[in-house]
Biopython code that builds the backbone (N, CA, C, O; Angstrom):
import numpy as np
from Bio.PDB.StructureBuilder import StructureBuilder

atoms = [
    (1, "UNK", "N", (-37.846, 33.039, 3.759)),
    (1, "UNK", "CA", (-36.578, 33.741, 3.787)),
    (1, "UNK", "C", (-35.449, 32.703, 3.709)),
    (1, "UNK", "O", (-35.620, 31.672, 4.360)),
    (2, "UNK", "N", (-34.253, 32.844, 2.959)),
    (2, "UNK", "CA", (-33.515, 32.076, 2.569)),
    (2, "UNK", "C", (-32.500, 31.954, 3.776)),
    (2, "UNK", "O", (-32.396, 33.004, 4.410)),
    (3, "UNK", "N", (-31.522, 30.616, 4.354)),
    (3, "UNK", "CA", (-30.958, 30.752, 5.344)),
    (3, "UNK", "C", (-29.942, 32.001, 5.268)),
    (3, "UNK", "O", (-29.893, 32.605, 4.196)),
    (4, "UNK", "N", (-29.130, 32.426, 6.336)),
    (4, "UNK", "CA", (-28.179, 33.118, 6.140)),
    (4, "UNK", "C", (-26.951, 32.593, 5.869)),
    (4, "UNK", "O", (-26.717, 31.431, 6.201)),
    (5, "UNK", "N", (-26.119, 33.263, 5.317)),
    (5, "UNK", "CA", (-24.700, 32.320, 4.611)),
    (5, "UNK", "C", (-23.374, 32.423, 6.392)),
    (5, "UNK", "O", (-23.036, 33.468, 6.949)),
    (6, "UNK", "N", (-23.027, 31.217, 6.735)),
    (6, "UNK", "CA", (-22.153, 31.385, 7.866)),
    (6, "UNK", "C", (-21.262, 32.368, 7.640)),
    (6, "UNK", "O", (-20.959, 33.030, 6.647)),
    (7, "UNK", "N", (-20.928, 32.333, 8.678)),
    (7, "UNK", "CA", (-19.048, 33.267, 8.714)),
    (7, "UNK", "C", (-17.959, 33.130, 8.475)),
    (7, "UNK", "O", (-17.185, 32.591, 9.265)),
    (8, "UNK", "N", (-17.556, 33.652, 7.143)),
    (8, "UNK", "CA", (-16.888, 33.051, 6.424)),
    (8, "UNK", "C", (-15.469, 32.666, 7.097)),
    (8, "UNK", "O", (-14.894, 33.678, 7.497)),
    (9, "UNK", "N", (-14.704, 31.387, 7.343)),
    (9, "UNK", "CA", (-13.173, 31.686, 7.928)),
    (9, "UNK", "C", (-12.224, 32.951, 8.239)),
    (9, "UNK", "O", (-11.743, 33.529, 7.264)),
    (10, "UNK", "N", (-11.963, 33.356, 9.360)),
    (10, "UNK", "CA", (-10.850, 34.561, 9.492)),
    (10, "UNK", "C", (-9.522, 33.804, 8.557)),
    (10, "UNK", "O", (-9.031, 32.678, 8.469)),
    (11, "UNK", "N", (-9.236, 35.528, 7.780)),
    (11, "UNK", "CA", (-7.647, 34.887, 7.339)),
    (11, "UNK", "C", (-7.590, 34.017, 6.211)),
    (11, "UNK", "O", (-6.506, 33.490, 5.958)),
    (12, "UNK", "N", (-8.735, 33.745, 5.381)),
    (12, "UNK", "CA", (-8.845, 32.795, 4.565)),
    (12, "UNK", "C", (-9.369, 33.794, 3.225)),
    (12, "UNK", "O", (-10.003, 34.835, 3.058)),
    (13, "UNK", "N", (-8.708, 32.818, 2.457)),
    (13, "UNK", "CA", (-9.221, 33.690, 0.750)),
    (13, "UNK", "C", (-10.808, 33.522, 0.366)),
    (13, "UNK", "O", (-11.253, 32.429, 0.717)),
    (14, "UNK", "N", (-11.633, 34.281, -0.206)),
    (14, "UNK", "CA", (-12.375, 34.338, -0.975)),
    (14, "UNK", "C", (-12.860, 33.213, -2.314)),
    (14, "UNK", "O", (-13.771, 32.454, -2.644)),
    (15, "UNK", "N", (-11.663, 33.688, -2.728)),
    (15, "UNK", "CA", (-11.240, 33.085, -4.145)),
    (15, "UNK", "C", (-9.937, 32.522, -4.144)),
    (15, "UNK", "O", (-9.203, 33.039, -3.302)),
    (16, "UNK", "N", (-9.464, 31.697, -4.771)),
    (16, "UNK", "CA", (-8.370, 30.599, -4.759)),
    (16, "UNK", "C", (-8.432, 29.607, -6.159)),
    (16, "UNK", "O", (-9.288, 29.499, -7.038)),
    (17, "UNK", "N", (-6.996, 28.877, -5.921)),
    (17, "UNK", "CA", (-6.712, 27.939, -6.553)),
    (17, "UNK", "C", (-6.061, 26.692, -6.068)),
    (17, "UNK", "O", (-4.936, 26.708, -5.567)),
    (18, "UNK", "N", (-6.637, 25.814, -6.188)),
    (18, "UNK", "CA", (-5.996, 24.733, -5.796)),
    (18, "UNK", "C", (-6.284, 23.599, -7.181)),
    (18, "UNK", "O", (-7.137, 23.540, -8.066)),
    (19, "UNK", "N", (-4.960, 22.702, -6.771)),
    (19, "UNK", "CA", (-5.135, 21.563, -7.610)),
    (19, "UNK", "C", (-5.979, 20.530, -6.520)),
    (19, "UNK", "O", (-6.343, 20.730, -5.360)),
    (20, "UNK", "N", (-6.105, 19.497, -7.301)),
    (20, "UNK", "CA", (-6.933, 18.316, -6.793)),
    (20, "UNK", "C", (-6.452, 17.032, -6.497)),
    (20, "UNK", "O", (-6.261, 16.254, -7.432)),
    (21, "UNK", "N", (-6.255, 16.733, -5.487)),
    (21, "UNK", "CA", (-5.424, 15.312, -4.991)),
    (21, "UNK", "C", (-6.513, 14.010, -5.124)),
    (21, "UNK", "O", (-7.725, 13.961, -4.916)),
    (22, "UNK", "N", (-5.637, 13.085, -5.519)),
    (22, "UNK", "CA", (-6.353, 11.484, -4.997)),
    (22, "UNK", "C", (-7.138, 11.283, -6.204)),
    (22, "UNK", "O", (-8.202, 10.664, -6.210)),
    (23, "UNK", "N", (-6.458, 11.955, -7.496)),
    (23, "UNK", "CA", (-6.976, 11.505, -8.735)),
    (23, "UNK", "C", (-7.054, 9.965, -9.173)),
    (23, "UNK", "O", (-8.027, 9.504, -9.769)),
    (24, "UNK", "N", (-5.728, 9.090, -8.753)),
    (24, "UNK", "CA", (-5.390, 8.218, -9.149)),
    (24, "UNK", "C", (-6.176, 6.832, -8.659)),
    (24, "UNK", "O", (-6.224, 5.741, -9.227)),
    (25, "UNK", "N", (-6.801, 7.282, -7.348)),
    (25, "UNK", "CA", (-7.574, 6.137, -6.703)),
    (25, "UNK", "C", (-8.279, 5.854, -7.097)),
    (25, "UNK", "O", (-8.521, 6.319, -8.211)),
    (26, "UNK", "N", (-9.224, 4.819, -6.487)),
    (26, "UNK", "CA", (-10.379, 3.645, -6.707)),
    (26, "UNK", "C", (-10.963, 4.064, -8.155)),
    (26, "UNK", "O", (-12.187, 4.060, -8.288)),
    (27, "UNK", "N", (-9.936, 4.513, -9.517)),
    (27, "UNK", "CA", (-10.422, 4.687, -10.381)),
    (27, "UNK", "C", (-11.019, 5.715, -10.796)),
    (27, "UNK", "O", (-11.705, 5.675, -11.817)),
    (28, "UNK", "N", (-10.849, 6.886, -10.029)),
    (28, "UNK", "CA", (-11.469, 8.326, -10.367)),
    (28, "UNK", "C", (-10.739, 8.882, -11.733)),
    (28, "UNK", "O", (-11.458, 9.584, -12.445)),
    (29, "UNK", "N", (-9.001, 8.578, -12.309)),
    (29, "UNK", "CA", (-8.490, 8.944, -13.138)),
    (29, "UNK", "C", (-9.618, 8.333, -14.615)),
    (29, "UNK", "O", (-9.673, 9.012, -15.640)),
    (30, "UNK", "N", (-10.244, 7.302, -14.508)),
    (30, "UNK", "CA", (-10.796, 7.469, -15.914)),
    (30, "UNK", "C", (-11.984, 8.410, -16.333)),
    (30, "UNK", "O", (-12.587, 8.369, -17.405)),
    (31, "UNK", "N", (-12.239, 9.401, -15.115)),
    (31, "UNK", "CA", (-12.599, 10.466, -15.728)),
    (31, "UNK", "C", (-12.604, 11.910, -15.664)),
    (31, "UNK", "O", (-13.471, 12.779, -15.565)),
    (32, "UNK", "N", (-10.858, 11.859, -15.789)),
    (32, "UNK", "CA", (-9.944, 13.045, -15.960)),
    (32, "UNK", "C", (-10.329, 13.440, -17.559)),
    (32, "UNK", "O", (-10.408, 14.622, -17.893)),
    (33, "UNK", "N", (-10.509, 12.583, -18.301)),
    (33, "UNK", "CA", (-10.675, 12.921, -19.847)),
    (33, "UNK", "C", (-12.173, 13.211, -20.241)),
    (33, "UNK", "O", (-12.612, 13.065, -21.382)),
    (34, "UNK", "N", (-13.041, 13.724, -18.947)),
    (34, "UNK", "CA", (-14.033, 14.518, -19.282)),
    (34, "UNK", "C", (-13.880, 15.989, -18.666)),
    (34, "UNK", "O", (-14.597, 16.985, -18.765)),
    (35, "UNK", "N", (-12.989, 15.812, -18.170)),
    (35, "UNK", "CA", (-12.711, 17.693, -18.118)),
    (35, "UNK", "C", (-11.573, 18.168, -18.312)),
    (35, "UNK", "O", (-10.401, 17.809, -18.197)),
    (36, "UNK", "N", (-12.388, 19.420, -18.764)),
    (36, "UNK", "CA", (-11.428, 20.496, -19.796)),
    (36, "UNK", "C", (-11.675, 22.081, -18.984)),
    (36, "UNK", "O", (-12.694, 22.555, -18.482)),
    (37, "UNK", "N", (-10.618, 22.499, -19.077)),
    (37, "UNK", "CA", (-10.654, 23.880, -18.892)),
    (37, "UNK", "C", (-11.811, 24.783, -19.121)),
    (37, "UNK", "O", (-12.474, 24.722, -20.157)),
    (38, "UNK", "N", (-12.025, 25.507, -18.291)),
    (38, "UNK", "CA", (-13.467, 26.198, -17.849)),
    (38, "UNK", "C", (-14.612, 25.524, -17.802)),
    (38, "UNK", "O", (-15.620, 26.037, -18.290)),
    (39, "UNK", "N", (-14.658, 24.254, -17.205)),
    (39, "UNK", "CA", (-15.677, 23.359, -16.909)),
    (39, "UNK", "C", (-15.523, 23.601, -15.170)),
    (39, "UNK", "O", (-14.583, 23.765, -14.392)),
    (40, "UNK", "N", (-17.524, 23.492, -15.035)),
    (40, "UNK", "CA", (-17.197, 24.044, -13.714)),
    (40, "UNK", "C", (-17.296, 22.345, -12.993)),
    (40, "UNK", "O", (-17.471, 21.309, -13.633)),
    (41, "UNK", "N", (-17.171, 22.444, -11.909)),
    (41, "UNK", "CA", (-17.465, 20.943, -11.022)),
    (41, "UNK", "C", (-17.995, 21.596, -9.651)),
    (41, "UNK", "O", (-18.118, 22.799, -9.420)),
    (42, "UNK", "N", (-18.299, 20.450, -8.745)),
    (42, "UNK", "CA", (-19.333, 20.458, -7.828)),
    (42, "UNK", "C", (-17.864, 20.755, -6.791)),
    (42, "UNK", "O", (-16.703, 20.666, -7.189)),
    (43, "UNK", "N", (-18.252, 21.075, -5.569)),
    (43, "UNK", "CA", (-17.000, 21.019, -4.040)),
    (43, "UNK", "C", (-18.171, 20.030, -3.386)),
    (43, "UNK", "O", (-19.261, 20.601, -3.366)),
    (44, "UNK", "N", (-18.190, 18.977, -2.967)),
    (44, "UNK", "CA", (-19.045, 18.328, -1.759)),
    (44, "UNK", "C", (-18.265, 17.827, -0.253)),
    (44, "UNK", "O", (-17.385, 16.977, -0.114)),
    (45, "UNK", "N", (-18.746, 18.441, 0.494)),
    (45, "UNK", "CA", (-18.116, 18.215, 2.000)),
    (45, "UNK", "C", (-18.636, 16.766, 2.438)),
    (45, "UNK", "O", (-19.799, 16.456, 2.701)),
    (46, "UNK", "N", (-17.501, 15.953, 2.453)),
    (46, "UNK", "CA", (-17.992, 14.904, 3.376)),
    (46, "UNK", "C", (-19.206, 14.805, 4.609)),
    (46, "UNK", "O", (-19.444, 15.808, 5.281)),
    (47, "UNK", "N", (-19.635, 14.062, 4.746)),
    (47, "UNK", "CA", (-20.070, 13.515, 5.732)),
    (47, "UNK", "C", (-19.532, 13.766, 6.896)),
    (47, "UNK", "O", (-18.365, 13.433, 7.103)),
    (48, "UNK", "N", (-20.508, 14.584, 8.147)),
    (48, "UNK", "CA", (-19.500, 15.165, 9.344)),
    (48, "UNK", "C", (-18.922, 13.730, 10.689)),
    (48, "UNK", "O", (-18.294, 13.917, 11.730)),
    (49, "UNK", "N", (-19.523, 12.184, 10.023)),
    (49, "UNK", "CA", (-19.057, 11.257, 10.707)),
    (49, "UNK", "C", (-17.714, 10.766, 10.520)),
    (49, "UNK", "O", (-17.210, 9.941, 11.282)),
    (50, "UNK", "N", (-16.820, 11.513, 9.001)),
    (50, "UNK", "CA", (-15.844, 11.073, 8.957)),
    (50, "UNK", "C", (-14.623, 11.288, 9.654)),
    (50, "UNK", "O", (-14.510, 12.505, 9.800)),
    (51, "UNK", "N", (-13.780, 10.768, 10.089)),
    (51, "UNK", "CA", (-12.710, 11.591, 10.904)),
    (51, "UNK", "C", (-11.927, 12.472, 10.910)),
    (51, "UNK", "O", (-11.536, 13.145, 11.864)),
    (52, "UNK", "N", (-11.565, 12.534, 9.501)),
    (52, "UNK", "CA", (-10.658, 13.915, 8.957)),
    (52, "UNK", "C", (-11.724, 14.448, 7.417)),
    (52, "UNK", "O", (-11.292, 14.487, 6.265)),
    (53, "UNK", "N", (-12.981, 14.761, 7.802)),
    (53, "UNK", "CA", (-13.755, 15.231, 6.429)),
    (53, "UNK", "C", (-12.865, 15.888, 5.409)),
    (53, "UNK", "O", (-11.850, 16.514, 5.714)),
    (54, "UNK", "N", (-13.285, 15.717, 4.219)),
    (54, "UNK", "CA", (-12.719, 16.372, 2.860)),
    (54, "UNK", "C", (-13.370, 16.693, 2.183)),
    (54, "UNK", "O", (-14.395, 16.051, 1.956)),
    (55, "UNK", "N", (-13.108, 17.713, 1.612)),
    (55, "UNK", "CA", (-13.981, 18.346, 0.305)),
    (55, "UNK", "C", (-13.543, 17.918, -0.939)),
    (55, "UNK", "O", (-12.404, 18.073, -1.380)),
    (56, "UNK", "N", (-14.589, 17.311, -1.560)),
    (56, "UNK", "CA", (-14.461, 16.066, -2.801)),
    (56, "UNK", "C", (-15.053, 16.838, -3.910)),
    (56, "UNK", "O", (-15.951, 17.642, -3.660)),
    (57, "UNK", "N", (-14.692, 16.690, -4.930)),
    (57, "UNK", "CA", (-14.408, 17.632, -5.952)),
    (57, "UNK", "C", (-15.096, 16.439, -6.943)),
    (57, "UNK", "O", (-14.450, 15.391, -6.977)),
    (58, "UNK", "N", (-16.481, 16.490, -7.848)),
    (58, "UNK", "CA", (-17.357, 15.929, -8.598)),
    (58, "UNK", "C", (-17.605, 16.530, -9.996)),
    (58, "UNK", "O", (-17.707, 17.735, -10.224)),
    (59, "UNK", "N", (-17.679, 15.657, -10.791)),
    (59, "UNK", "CA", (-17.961, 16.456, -12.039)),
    (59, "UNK", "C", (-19.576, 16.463, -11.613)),
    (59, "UNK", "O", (-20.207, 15.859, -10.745)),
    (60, "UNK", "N", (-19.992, 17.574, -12.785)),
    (60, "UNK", "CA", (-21.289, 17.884, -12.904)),
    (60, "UNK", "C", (-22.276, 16.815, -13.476)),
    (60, "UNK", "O", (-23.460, 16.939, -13.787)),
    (61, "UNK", "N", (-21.799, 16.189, -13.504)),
    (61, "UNK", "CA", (-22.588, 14.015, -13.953)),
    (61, "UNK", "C", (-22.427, 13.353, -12.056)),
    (61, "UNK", "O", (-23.046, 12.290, -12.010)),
    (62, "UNK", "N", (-22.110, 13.529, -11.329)),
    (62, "UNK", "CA", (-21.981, 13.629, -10.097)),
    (62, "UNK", "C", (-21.084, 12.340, -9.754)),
    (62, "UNK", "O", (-21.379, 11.488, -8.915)),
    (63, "UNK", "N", (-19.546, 12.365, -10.832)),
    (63, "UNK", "CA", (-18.664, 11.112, -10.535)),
    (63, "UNK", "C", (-17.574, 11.884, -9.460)),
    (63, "UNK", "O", (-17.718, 13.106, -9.417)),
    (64, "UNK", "N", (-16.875, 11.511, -8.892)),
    (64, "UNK", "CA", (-16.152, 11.790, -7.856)),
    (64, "UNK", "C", (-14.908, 11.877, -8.971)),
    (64, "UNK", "O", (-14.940, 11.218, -10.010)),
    (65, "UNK", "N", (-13.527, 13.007, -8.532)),
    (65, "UNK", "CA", (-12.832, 12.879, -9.749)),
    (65, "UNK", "C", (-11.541, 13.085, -8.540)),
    (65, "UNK", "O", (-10.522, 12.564, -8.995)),
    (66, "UNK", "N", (-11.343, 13.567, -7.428)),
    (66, "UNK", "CA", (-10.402, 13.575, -6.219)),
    (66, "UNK", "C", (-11.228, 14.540, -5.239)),
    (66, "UNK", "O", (-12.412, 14.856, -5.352)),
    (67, "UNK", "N", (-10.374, 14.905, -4.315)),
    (67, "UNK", "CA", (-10.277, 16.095, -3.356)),
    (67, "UNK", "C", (-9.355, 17.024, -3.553)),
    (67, "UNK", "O", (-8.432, 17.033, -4.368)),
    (68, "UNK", "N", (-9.770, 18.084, -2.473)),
    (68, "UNK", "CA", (-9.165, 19.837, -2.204)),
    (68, "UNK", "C", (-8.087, 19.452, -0.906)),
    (68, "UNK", "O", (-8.490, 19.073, 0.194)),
    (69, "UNK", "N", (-6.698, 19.623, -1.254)),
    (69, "UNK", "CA", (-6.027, 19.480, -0.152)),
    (69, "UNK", "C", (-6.148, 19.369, 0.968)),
    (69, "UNK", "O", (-7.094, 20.116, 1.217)),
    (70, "UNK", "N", (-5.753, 18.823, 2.091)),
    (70, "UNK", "CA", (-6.486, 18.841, 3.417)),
    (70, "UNK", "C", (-5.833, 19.971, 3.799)),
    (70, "UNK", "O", (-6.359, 20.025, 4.911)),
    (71, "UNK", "N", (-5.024, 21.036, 3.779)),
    (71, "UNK", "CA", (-4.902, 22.315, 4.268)),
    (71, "UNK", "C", (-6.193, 23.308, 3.792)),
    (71, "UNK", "O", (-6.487, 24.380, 4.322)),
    (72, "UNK", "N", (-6.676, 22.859, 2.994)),
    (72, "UNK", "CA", (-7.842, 23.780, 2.211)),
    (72, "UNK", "C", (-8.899, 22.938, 2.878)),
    (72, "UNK", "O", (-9.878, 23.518, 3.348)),
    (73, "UNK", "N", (-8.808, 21.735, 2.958)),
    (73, "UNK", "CA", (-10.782, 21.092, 3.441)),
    (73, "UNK", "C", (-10.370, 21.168, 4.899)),
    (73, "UNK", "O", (-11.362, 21.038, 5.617)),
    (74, "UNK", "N", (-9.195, 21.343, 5.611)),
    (74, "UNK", "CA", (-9.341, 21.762, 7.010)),
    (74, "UNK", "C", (-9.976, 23.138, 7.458)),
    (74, "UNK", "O", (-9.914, 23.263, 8.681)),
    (75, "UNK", "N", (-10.420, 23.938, 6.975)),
    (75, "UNK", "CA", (-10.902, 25.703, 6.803)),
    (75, "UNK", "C", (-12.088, 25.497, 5.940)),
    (75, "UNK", "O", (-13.148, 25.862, 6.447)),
    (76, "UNK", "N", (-12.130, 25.131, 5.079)),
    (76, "UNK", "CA", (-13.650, 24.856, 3.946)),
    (76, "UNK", "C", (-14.462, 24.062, 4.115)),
    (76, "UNK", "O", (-15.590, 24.381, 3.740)),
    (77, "UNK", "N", (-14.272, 22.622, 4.773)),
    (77, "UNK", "CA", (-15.206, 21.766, 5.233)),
    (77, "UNK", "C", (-16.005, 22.222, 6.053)),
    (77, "UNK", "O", (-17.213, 22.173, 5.819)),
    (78, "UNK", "N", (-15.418, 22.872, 7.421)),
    (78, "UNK", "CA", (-16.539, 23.459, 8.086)),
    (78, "UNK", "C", (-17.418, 24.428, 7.604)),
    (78, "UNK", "O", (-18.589, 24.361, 7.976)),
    (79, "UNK", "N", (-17.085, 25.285, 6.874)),
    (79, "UNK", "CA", (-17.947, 26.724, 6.112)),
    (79, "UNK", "C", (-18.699, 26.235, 5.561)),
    (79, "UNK", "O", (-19.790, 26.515, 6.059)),
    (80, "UNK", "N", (-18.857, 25.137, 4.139)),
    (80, "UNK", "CA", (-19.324, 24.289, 3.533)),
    (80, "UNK", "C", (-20.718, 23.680, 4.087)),
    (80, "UNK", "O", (-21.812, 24.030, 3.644)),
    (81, "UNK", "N", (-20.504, 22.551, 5.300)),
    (81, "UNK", "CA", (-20.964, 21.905, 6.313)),
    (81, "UNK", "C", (-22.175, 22.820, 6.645)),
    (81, "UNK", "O", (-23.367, 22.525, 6.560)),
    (82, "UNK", "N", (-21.535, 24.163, 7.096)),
    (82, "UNK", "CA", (-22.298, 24.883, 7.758)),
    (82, "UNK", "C", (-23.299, 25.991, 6.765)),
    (82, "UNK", "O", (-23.718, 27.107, 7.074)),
    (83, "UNK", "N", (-23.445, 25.391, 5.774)),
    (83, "UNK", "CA", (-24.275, 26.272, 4.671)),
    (83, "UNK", "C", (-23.532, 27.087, 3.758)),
    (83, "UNK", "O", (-24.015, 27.636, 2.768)),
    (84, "UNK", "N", (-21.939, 27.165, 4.251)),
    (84, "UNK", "CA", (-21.292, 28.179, 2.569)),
    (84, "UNK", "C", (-21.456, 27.694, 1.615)),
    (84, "UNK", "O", (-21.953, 26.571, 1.699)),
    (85, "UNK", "N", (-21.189, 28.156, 0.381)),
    (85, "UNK", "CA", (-21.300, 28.197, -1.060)),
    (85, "UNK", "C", (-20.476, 28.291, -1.804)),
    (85, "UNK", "O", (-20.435, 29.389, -2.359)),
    (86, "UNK", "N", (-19.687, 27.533, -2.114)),
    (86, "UNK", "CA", (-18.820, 27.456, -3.272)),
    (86, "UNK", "C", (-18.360, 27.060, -4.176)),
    (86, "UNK", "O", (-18.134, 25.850, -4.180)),
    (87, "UNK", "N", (-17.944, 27.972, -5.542)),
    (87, "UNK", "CA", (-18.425, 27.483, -6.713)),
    (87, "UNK", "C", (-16.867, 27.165, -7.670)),
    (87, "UNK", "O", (-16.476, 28.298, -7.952)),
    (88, "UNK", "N", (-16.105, 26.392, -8.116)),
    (88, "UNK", "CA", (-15.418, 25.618, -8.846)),
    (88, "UNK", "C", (-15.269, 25.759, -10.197)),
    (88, "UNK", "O", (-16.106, 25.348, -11.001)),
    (89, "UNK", "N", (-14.517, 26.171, -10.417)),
    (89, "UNK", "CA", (-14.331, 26.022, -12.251)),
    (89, "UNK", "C", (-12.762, 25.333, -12.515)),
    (89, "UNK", "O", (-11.781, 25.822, -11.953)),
    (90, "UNK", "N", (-12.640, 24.083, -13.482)),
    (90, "UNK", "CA", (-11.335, 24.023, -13.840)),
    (90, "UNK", "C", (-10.229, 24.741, -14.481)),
    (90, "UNK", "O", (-10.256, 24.591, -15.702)),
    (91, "UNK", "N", (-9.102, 25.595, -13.988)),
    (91, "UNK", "CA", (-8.121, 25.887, -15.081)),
    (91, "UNK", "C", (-7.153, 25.411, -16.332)),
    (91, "UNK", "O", (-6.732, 25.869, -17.394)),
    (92, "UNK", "N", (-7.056, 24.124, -15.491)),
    (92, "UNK", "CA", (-5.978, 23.663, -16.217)),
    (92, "UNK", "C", (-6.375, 21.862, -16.068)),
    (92, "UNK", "O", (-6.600, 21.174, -15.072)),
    (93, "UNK", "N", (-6.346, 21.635, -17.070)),
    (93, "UNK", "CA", (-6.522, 19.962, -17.075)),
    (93, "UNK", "C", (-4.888, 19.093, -17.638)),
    (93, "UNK", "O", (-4.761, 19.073, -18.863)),
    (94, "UNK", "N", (-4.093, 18.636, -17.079)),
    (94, "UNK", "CA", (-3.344, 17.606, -17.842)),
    (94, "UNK", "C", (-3.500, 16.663, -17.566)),
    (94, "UNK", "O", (-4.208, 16.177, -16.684)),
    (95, "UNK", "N", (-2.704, 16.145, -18.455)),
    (95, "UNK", "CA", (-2.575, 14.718, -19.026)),
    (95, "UNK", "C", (-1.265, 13.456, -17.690)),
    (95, "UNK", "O", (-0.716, 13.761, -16.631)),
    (96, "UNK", "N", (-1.265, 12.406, -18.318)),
    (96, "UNK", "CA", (-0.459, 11.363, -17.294)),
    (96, "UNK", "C", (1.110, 11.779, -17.470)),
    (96, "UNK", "O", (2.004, 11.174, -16.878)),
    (97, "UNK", "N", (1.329, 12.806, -18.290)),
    (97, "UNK", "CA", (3.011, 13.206, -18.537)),
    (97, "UNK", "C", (2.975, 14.264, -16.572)),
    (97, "UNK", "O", (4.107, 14.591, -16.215)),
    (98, "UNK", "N", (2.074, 14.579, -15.793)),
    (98, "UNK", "CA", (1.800, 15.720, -14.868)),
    (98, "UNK", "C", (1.808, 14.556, -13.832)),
    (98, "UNK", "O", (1.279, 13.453, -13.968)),
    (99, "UNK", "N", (2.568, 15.062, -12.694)),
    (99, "UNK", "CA", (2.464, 14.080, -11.683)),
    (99, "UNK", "C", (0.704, 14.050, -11.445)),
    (99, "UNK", "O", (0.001, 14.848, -12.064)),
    (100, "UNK", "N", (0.131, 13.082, -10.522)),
    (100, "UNK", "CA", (-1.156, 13.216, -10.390)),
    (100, "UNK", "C", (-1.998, 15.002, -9.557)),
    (100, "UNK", "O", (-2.789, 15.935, -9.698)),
    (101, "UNK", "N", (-1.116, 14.427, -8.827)),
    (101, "UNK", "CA", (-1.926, 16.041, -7.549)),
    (101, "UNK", "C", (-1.842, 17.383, -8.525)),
    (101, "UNK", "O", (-2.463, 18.375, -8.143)),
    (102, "UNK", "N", (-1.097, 17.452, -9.772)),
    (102, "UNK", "CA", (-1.383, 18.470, -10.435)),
    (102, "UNK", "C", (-1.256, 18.437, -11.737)),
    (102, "UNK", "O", (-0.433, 18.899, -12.527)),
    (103, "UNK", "N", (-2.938, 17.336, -11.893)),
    (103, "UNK", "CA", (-3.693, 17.160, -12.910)),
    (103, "UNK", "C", (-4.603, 18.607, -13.428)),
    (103, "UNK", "O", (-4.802, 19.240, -14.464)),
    (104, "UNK", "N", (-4.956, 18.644, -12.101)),
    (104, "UNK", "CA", (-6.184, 18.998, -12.448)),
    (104, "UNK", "C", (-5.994, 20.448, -11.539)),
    (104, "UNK", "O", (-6.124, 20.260, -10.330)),
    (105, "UNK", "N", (-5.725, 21.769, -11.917)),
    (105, "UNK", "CA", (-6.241, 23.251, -11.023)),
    (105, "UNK", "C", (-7.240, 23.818, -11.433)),
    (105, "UNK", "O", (-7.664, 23.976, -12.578)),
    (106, "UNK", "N", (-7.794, 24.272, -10.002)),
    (106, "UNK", "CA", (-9.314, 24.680, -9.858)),
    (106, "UNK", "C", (-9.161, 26.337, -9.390)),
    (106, "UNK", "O", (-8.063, 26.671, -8.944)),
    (107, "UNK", "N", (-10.095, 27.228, -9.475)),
    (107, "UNK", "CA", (-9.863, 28.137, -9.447)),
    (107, "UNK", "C", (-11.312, 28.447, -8.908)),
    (107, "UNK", "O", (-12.212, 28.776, -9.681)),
    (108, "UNK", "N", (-11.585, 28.270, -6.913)),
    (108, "UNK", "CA", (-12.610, 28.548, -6.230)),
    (108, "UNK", "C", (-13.022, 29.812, -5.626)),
    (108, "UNK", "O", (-12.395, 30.569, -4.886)),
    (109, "UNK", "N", (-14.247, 29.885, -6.113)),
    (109, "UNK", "CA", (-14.781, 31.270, -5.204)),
    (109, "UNK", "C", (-15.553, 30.932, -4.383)),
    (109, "UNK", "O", (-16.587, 30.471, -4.867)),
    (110, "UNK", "N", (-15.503, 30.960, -3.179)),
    (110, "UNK", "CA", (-16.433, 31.343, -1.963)),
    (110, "UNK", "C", (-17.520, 32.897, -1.998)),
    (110, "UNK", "O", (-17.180, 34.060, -2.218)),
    (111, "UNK", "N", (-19.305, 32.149, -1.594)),
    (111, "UNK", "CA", (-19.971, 33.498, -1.373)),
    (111, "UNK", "C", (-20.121, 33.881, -0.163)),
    (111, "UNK", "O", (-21.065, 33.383, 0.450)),
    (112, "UNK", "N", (-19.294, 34.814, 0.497)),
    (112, "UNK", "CA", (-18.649, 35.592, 1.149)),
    (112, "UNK", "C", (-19.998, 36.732, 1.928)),
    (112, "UNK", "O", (-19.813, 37.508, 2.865)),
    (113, "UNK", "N", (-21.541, 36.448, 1.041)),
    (113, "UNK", "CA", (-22.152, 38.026, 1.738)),
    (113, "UNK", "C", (-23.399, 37.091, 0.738)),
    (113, "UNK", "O", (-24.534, 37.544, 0.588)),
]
sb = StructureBuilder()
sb.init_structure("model")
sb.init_model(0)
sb.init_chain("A")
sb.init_seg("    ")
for serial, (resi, resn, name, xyz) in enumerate(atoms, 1):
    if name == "N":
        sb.init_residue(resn, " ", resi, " ")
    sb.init_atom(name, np.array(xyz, "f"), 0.0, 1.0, " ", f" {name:<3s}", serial, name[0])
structure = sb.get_structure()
């Protein structure tokens, strides 16, 4: 029997959009120019030893490309952590004319049941 899916956050969306921060670091921007709109990517929850965990946002080649706001990985990290499921697709990809933090919007669904 498959585990059961936790409880999902009170007060929290389903489905969402967020852009993706911390493109620009340790070199994650050189591979902004492998995604394109309706490409899905991975959500991975940190490690629960870190001090402020984040949900890190991977292409499907498993390169790290930023994170999910910390207002969003403060509510999703734990669900995540705790066995939720959620699945990522890109909306919108730009280019270096876009400040960084909104390179890249994602458009997440949480499985909810």
């Amino acid at each position: 029997m498959p585990p059961s899916m936790p409880p999902f956050p009170d007060g929290q969306p389903p489905c969402f959009r967020s852009t993706v921060h911390g493109t620009v670091f340790a070199g994650r921007d050189r591979f902004l120019t492998d995604v394109h709109a309706g490409d899905t990517v991975r959500l991975i929850a940190d490690p629960p030893v870190q001090i402020d965990p984040e949900v890190w946002v991977h292409l499907e080649t498993g390169e790290p490309i930023g994170h999910l706001p910390a207002e969003i990985g403060r509510w999703l990290w734990p669900w995540l952590s705790g066995g939720g499921v959620a699945e990522a697709r890109a909306l919108e990809v730009r280019g270096d004319e876009a400040p960084s933090w909104r390179r890249v919007l994602l458009e997440v669904s949480c499985r909810t049941a």
